[in-house]
TIVEX-461533 format. One line per 8 residues: for each residue y, x, z of N, C-alpha, C, O. Coordinates in Angstrom, 2 decimals, decimal comma. Layout:
N
Y X Z Y X Z Y X Z Y X Z  ...
This chain:
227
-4,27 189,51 150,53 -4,34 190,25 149,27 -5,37 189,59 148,36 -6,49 189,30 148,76  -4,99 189,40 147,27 -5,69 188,37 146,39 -6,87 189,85 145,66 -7,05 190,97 146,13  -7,42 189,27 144,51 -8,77 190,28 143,86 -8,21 191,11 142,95 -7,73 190,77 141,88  -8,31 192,48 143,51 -7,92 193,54 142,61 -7,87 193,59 140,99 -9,01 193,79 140,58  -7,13 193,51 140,16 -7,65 193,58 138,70 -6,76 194,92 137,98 -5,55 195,08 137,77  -8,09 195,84 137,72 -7,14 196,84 137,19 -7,64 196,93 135,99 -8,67 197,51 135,65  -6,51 196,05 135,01 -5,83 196,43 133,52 -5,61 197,29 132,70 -5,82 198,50 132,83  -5,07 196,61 131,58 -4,81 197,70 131,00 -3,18 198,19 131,30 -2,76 199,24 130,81
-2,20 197,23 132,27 -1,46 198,02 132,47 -1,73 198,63 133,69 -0,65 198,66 134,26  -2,51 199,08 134,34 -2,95 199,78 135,34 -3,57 201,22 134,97 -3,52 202,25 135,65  -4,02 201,05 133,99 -4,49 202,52 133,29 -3,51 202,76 132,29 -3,20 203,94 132,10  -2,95 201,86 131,61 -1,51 202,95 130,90 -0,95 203,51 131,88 -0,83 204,74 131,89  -0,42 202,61 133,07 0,26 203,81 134,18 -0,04 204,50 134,88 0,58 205,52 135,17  -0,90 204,18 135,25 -2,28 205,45 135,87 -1,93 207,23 135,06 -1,42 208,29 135,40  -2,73 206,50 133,55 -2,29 207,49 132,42 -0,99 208,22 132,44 -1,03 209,43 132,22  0,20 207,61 132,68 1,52 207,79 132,33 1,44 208,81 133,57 1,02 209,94 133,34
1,85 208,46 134,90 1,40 209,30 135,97 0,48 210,53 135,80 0,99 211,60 136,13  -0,59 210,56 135,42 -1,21 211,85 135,21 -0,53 212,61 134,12 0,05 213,62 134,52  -0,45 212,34 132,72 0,90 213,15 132,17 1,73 213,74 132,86 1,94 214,96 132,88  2,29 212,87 133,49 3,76 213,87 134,07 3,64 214,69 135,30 4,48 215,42 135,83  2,07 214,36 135,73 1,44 215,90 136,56 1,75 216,51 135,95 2,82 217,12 136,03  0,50 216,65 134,66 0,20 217,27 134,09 1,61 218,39 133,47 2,04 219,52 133,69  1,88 217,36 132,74 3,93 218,00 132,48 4,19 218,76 133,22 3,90 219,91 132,89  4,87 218,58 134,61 5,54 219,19 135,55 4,60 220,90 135,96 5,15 221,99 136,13
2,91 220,57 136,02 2,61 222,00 136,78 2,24 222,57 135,41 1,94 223,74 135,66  2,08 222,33 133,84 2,02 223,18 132,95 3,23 223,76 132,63 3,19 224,93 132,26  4,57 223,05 132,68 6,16 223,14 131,79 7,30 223,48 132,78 8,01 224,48 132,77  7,33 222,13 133,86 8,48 222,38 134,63 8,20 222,98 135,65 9,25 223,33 136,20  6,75 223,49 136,55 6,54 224,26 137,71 7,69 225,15 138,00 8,43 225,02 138,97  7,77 225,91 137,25 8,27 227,47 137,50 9,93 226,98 136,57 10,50 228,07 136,56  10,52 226,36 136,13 11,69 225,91 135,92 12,46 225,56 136,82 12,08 225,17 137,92  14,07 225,67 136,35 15,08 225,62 137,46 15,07 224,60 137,83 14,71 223,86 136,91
15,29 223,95 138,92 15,65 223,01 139,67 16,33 221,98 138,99 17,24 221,50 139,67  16,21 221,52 137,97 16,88 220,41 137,60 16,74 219,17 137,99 15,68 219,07 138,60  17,52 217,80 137,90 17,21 216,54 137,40 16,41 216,44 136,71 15,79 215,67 137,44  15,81 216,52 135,92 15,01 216,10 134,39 13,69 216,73 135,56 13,00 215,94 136,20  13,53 218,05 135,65 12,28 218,28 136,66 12,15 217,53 137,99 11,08 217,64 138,57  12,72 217,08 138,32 12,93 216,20 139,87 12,72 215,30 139,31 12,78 214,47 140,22  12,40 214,52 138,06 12,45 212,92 137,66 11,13 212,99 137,18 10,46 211,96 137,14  10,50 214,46 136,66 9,02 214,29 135,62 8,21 214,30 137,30 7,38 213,42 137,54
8,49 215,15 138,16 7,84 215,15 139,20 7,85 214,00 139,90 6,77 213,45 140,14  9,14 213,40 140,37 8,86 211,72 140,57 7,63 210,49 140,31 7,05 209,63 140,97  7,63 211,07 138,72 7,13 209,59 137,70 5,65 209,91 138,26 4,94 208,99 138,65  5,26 211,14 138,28 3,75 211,16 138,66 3,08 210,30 139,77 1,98 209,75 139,71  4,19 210,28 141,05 3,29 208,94 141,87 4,50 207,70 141,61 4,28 206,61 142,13  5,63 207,86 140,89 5,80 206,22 140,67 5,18 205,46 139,98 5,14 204,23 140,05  4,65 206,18 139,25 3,88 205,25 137,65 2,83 205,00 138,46 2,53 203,81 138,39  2,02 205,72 139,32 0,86 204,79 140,10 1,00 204,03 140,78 0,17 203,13 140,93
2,74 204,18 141,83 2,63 202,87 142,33 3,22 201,95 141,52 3,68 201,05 142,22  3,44 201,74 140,24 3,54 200,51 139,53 2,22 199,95 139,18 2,08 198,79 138,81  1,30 200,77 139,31 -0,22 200,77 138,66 -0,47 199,85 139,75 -0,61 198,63 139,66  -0,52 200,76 141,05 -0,87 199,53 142,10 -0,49 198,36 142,85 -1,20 197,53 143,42  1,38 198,48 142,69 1,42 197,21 142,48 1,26 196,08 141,79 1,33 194,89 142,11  0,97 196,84 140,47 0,22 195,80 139,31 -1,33 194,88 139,37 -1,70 193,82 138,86  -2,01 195,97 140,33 -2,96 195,70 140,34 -2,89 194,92 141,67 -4,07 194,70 141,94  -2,04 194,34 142,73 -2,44 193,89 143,93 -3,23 194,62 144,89 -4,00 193,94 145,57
-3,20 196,38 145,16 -3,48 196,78 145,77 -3,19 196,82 147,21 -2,13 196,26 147,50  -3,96 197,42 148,37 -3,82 197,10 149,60 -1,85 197,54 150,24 -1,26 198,44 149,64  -1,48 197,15 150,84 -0,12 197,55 150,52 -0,13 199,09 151,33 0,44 200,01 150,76  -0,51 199,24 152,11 -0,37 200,46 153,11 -0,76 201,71 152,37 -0,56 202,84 152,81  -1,49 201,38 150,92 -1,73 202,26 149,64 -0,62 202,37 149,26 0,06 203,40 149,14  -0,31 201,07 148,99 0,80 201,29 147,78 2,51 201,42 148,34 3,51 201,62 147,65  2,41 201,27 149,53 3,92 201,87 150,54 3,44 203,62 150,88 4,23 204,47 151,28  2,14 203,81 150,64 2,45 205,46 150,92 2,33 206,40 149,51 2,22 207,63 149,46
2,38 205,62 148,58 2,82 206,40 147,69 3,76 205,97 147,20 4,24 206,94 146,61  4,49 205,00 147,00 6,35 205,08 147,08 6,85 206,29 147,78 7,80 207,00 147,46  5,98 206,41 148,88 7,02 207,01 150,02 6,27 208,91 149,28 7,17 209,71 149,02  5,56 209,16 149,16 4,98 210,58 148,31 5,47 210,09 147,24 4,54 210,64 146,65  6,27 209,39 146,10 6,95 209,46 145,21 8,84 210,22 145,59 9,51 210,98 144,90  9,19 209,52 147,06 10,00 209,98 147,05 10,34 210,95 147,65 11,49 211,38 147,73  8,96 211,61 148,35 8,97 212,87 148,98 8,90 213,87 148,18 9,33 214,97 148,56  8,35 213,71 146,93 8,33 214,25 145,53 9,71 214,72 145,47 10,23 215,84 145,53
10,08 213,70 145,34 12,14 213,69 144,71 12,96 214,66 145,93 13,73 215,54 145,53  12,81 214,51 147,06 13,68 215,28 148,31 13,00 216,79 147,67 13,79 217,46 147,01  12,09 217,13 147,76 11,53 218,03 147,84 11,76 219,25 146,50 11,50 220,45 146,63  12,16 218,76 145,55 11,70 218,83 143,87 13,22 219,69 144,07 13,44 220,33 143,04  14,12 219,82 144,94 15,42 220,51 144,67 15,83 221,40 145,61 15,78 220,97 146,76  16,15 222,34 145,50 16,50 223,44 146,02 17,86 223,69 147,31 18,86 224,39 147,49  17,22 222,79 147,86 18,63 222,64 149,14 18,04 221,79 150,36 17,59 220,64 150,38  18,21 222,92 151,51 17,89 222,94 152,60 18,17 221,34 153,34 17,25 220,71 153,86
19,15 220,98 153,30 19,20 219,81 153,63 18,90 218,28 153,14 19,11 217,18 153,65  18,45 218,60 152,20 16,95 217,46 151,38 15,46 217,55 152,55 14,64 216,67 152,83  15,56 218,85 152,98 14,36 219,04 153,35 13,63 218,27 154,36 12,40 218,21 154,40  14,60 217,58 155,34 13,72 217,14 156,52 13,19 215,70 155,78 11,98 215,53 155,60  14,22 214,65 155,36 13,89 213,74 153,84 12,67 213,65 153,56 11,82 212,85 153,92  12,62 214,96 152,55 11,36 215,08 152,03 10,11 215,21 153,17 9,23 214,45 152,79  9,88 215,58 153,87 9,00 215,87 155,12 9,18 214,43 155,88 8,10 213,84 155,77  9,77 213,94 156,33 9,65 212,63 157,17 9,11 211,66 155,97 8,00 211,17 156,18
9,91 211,26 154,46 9,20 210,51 153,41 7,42 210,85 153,73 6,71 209,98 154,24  6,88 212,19 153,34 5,92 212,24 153,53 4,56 212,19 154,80 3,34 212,28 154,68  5,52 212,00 156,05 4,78 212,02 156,98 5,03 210,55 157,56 4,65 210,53 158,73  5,47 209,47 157,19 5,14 208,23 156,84 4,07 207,82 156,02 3,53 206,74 156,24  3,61 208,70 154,92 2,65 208,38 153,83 1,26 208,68 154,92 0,17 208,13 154,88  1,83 209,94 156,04 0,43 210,29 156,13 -0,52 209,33 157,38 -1,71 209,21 157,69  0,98 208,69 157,86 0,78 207,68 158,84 0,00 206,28 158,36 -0,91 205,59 158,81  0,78 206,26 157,34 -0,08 204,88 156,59 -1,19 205,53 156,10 -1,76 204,46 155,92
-2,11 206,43 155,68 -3,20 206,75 155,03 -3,87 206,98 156,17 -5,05 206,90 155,83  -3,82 207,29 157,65 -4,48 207,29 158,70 -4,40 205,89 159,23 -5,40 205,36 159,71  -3,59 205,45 159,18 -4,22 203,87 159,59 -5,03 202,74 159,11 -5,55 201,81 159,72  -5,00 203,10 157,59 -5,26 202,42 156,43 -6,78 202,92 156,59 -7,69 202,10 156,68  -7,09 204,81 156,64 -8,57 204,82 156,81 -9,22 204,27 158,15 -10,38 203,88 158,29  -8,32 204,33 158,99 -8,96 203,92 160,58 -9,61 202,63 160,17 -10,81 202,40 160,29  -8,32 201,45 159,46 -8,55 200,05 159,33 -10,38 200,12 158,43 -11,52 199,72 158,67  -9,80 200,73 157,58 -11,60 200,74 157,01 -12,58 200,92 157,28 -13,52 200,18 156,98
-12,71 202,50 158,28 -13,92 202,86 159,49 -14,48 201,75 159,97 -15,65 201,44 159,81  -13,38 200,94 160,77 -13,38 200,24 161,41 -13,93 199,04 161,31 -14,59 198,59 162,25  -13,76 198,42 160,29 -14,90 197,21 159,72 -15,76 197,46 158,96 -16,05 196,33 158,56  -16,60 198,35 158,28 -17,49 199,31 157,43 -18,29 199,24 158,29 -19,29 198,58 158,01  -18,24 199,87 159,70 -19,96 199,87 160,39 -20,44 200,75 159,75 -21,66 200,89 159,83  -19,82 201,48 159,07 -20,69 202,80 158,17 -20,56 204,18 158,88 -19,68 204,82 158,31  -21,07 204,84 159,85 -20,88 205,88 160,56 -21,74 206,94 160,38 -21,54 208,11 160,70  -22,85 206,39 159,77 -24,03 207,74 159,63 -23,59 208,62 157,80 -22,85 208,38 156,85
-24,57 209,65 158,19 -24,68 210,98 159,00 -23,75 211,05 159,44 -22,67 210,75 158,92  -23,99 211,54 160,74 -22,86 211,89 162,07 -22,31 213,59 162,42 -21,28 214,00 162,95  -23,57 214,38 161,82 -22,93 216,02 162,48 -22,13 216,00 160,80 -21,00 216,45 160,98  -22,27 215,74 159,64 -21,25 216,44 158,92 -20,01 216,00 159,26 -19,11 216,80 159,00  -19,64 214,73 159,88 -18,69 214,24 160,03 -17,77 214,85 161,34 -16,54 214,92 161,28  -18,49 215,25 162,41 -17,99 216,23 163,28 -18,03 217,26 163,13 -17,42 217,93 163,97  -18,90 218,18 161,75 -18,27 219,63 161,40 -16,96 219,63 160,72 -15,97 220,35 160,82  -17,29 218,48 159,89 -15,54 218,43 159,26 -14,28 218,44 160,01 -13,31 219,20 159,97
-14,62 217,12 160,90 -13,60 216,92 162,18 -12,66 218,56 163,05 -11,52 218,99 163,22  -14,09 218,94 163,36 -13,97 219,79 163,87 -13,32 221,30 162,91 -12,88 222,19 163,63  -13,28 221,48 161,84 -13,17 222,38 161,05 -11,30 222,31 160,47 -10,54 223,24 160,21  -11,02 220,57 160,43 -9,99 220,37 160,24 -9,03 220,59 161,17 -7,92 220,92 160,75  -9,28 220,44 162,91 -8,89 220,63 163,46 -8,07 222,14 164,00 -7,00 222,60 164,38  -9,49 222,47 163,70 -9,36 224,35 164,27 -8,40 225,36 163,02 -7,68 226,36 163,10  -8,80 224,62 162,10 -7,72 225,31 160,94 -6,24 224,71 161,21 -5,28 225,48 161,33  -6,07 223,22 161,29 -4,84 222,84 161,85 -3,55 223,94 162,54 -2,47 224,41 162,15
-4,70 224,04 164,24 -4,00 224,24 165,33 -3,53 225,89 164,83 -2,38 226,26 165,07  -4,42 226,72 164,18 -4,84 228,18 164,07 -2,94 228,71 162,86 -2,06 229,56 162,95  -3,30 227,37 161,78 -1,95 227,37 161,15 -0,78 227,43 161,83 0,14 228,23 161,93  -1,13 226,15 162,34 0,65 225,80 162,97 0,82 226,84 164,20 1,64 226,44 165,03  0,29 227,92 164,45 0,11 228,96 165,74 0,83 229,66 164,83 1,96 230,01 165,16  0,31 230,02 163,48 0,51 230,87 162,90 2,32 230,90 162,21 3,12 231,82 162,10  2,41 229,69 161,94 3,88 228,85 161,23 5,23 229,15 162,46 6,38 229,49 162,18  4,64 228,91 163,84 5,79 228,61 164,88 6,51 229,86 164,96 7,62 229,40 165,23
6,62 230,67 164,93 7,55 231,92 165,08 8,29 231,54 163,99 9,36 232,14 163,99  8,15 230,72 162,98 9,51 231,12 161,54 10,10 229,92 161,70 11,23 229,72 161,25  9,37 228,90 162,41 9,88 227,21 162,19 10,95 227,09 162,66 11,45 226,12 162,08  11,84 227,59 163,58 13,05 227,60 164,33 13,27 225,71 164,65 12,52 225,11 165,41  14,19 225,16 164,05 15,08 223,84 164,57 14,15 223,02 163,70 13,79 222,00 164,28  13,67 223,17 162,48 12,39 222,37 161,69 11,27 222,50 162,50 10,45 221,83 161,88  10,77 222,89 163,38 9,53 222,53 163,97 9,86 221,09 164,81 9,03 220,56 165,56  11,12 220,59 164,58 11,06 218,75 164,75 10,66 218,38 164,11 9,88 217,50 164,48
10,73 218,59 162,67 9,91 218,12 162,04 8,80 218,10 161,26 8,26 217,21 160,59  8,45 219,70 161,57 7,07 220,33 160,65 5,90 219,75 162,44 4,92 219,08 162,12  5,98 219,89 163,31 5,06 219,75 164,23 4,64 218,53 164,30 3,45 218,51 164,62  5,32 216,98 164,07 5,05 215,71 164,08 4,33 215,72 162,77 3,19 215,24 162,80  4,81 216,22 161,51 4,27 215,56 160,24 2,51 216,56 160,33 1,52 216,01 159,83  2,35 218,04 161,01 1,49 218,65 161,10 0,23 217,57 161,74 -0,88 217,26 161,31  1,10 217,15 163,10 0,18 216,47 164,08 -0,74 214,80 163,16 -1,87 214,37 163,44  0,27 214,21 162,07 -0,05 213,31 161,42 -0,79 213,71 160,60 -1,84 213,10 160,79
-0,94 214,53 159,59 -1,81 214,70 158,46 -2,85 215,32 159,10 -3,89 215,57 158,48  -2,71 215,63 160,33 -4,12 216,76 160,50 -5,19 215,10 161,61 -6,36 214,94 161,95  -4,18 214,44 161,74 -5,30 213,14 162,09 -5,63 212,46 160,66 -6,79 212,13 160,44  -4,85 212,30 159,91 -5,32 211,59 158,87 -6,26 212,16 158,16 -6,70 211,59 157,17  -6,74 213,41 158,56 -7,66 214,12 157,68 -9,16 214,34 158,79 -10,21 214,89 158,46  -8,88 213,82 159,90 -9,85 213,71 160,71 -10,11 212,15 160,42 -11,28 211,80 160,53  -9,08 211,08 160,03 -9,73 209,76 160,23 -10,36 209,51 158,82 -11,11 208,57 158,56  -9,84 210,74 157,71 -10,68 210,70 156,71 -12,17 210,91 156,42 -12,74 210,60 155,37
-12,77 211,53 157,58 -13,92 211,94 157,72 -14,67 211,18 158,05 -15,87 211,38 157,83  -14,28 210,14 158,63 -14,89 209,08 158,96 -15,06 207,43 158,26 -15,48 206,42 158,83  -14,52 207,60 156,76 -14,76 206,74 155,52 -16,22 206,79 155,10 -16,90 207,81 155,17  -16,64 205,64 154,68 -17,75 205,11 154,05 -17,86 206,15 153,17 -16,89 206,64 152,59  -19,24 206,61 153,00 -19,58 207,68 152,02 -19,17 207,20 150,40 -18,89 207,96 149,48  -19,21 205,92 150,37 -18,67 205,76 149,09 -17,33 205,83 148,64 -16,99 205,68 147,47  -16,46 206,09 149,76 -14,72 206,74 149,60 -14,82 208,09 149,36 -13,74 208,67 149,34  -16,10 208,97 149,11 -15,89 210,14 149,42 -14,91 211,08 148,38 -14,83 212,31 148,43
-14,27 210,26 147,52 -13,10 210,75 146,52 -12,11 210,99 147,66 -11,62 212,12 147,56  -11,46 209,99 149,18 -10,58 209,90 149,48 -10,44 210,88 150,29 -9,39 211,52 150,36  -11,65 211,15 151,09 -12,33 212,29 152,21 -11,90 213,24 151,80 -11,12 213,92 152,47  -12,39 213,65 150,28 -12,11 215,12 149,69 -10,71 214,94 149,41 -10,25 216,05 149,19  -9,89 214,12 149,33 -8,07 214,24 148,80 -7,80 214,25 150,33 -6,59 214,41 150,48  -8,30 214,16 151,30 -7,77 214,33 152,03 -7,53 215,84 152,68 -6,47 216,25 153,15  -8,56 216,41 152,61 -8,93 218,04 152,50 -8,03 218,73 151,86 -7,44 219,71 152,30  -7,86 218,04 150,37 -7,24 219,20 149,35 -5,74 218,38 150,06 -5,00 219,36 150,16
-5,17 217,55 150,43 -4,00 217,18 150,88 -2,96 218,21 151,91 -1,80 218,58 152,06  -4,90 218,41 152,70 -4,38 219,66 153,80 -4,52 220,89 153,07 -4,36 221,75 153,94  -4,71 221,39 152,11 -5,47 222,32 151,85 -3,48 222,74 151,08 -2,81 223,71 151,45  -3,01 221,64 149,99 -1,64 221,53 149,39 -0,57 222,11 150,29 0,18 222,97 149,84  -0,42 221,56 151,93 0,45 221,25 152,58 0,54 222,62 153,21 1,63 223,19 153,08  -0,37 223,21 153,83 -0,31 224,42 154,32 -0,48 225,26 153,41 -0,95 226,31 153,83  -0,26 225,23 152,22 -0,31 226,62 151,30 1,69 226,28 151,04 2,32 227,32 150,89  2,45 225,12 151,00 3,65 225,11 150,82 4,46 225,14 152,24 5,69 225,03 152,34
3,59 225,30 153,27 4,09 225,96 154,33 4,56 227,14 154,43 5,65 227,52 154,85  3,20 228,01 153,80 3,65 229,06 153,80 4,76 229,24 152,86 5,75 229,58 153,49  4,99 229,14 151,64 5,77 229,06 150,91 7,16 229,08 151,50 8,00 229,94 151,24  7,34 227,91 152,44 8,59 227,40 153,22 9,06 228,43 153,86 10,14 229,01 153,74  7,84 228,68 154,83 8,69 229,66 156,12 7,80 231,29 156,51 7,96 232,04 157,47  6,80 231,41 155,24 6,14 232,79 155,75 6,39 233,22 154,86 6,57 234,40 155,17  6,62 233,10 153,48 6,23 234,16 152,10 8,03 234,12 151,90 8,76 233,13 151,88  8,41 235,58 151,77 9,50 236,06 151,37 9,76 235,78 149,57 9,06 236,23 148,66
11,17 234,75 149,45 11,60 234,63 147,87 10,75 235,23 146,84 9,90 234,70 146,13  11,11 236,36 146,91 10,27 237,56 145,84 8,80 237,73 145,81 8,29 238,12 144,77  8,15 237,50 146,75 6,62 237,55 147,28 5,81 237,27 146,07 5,54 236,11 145,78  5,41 238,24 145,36 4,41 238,20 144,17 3,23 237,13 144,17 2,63 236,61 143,24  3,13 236,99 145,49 1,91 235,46 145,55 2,19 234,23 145,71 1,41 233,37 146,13  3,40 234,05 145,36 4,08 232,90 145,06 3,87 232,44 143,30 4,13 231,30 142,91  3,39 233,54 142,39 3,26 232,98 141,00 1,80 232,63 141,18 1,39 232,58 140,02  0,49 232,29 142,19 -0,28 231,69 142,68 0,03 230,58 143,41 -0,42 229,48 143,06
0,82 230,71 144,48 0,78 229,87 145,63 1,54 228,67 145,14 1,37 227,64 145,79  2,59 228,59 143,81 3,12 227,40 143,56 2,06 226,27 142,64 1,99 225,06 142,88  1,34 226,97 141,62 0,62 226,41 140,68 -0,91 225,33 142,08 -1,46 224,24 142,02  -0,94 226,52 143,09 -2,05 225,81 144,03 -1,47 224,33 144,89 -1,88 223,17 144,99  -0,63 224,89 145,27 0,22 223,68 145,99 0,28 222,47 145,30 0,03 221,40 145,84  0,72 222,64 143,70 1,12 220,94 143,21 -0,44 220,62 142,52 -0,86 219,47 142,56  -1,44 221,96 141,76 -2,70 221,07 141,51 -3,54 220,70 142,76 -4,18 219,72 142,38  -3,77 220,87 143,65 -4,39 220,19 144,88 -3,41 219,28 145,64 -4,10 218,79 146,54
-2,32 218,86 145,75 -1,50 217,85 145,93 -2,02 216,59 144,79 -2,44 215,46 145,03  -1,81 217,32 143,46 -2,40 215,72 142,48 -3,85 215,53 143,04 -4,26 214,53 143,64  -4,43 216,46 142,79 -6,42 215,95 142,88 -5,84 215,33 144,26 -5,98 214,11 144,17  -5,30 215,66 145,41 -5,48 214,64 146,50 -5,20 213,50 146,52 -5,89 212,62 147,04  -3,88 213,32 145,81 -3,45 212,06 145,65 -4,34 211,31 144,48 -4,29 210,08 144,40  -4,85 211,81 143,89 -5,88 211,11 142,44 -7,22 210,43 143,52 -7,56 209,26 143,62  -7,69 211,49 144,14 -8,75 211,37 145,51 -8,88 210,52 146,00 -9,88 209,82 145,82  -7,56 210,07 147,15 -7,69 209,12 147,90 -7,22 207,98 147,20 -7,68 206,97 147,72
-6,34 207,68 146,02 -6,34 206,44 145,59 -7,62 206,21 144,96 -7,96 205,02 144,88  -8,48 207,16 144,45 -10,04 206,19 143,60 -11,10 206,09 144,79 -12,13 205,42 144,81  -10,47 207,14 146,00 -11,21 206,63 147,32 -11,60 205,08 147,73 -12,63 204,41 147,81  -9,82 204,87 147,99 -9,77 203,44 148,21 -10,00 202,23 147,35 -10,17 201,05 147,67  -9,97 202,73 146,32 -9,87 201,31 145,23 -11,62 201,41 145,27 -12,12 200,28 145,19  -12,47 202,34 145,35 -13,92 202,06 145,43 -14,62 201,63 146,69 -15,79 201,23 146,70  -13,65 201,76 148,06 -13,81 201,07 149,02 -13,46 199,76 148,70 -14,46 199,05 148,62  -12,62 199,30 148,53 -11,84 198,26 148,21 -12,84 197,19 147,19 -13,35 196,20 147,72
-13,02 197,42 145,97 -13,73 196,93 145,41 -14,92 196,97 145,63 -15,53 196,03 145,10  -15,65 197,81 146,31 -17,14 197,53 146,85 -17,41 196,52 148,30 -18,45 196,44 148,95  -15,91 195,71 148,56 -16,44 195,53 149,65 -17,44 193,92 149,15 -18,16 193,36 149,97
């Protein structure tokens, strides 16, 4: 990987991408299921990964947000059988963002302070297991695939804890990542259609999904460039 240079077409698309967050959880959130909403929701992590492939970013960045661009798209429509799609797209992303932080731990030599890093560990964990206890009675024939992608993000959010304090953008997207995923759990398989805390629980789900994904990419690009 040659020397990062982020441009000005890296921040127009950067830019372009945050718009069509922005778009989608002010305008199209709570709108029908369309194309046109499945495409504004798309552009939000394609336009970054044009950003980062523009910029020569690390690839295991920029293959897991293709792949959360198109978990975006499975997901963005209203039919059960998109669904596993969308969930395997994204639990590839979460595979590459746990290996990608391991790879960094790993040559950093940066390990201290050590107990916040095992209260976190530990905090991520116990909320994990306590969820998915809580999820398994509704999961029926999808707990093939809600229990693997559970078991992946809830390491990637433990191997997040263990990034150079100066990733600590990526640490915290990794939190709000988990924090996104199990609030659209519930959504999935605990909160009934009509459920009045769903005109909360949707607006929480996609703004802590962006800050995560905003998170761990200025995580890495400040790992990255500080090395």
């Amino acid at each position: 990987m040659g020397e990062m240079y982020l441009g000005p077409v890296f921040w127009a698309l950067a830019a372009l991408g945050t718009a069509a967050a922005i778009a989608y959880g002010t305008y199209f959130l709570n709108r029908p299921r369309t194309l046109l909403r499945a495409l504004v929701k798309t552009l939000f992590m394609a336009a970054f990964a044009g950003a980062l492939i523009g910029a020569d970013a690390p690839f295991p960045l920029v293959a897991a947000i293709v792949l959360s661009a198109a978990g975006d798209f499975f997901l963005a429509f209203d039919k059960k059988w998109v669904l596993p799609f969308g969930i395997f797209s994204f639990l590839l992303a979460q595979l590459l963002y746990a290996m990608m932080f391991l790879g960094i731990w790993f040559f950093s030599g940066d390990n201290s302070p050590l107990l916040p890093r095992y209260i976190a560990m530990g905090l991520v964990i116990v909320t994990a297991i306590g969820f998915l206890a809580w999820m398994a009675p509704k999961l029926g024939w999808m707990a093939l695939a809600v229990v693997p992608y559970a078991i992946a993000i809830t390491a990637m959010g433990v191997i997040a804890m263990w990034l150079p304090w100066i990733g600590w953008p990526a640490s915290l997207g990794a939190l709000l990542f988990l924090t996104s995923d199990f609030v659209l759990a519930a959504e999935l398989f605990r909160l009934p259609a009509d459920a009045p805390v769903r005109k909360i629980t949707a607006p929480v789900v996609w703004w802590t999904y962006v800050a995560a994904q905003i998170g761990i990419v200025a995580g890495v690009l400040l790992l990255v460039t500080a090395r």
